[in-house]
VOPAGU-2260 file (C-alpha; in pm, 1 decimal, decimal comma):
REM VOPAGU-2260
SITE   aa  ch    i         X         Y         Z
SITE  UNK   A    0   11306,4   12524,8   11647,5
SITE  UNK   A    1   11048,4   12296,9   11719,5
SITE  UNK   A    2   11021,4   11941,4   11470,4
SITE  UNK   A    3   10692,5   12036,3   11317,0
SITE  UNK   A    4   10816,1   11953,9   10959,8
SITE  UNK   A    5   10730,7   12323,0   10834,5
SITE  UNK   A    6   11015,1   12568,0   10841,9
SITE  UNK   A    7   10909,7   12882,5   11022,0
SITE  UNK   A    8   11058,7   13160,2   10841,3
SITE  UNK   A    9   11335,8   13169,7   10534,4
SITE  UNK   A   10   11634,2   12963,7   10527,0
SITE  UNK   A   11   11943,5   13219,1   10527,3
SITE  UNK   A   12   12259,6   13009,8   10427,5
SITE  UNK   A   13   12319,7   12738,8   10239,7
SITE  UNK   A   14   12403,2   12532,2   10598,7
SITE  UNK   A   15   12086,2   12625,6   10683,9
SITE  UNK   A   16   11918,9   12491,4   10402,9
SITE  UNK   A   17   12148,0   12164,3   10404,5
SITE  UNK   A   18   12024,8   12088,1   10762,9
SITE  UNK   A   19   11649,4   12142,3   10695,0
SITE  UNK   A   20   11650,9   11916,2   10408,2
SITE  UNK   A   21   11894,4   11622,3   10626,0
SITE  UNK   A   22   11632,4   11690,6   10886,1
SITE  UNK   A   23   11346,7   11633,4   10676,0
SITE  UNK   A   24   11495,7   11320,6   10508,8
SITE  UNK   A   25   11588,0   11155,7   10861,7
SITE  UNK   A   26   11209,8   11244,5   10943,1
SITE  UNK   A   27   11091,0   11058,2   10625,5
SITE  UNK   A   28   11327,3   10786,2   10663,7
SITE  UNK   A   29   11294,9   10730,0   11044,9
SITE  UNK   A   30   10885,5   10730,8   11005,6
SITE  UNK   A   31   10840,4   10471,8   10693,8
SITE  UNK   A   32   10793,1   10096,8   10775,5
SITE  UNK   A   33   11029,3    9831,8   10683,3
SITE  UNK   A   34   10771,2    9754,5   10376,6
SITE  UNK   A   35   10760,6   10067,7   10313,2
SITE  UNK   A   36   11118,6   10176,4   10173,8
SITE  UNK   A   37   11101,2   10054,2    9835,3
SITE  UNK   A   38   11294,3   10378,0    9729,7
SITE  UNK   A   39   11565,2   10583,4    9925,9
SITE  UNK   A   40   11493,7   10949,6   10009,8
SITE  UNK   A   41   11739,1   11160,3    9943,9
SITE  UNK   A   42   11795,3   11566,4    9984,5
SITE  UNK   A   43   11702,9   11549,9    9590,0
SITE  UNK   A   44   11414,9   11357,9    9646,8
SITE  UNK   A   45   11282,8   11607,2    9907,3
SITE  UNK   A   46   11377,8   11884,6    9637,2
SITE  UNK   A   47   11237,5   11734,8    9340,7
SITE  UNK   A   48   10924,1   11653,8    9533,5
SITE  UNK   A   49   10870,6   12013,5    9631,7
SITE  UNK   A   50   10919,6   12165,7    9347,6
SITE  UNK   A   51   10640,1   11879,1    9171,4
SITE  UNK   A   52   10398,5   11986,3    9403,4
SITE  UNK   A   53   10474,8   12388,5    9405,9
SITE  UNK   A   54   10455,5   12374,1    8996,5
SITE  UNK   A   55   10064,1   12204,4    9041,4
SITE  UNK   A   56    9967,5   12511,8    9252,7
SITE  UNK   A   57    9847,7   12802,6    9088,8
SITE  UNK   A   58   10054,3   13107,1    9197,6
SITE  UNK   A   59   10044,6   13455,5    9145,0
SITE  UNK   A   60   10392,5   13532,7    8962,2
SITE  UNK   A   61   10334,9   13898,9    8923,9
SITE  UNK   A   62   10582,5   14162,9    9069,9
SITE  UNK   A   63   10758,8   13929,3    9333,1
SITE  UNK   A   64   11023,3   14167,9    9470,1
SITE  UNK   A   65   11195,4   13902,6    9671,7
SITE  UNK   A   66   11229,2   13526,8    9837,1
SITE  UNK   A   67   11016,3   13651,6   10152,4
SITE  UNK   A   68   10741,8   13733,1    9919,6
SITE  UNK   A   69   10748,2   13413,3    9702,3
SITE  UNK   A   70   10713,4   13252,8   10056,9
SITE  UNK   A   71   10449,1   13446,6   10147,8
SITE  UNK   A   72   10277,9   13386,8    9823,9
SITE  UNK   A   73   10309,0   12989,2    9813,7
SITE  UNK   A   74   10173,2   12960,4   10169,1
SITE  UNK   A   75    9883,9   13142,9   10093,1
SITE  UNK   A   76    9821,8   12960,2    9768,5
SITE  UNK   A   77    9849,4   12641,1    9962,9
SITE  UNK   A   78    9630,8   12756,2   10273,3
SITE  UNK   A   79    9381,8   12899,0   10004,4
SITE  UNK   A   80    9331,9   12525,2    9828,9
SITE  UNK   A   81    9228,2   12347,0   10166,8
């Protein structure tokens, strides 16, 4: 998969998901400046950020039969508010 910081499709195990979010944290940490590391980034820190931004998004929560279709849902919320 190609390191464009957006994961293409679900996540379908737990290792999965473990190795996106160490991926995204070394991506974080690796581009922030010296001056700029007042606070380390963790895998919670990546988590708790997401879900602060998905709860400001306003998000259709009606008849969601499944994970695929939350996905769907939240990318086109996001792609709607540009």
């Amino acid at each position: 998969m190609t390191n464009t910081g957006r994961s293409r499709g679900l996540v379908s195990s737990i290792t999965d998901l473990e190795e996106a979010l160490t991926r995204i944290v070394r991506i974080i940490s690796t581009n922030r400046s010296k001056s700029n590391r007042e606070q380390r980034i963790t895998k919670a820190s990546v988590i708790r950020a997401y879900i602060d931004a998905m709860s400001s998004i306003t998000l259709d929560y009606e008849e969601i039969p499944n994970e695929k279709e939350i996905v769907r849902r939240l990318l086109e919320a996001l792609t709607s508010q540009d």
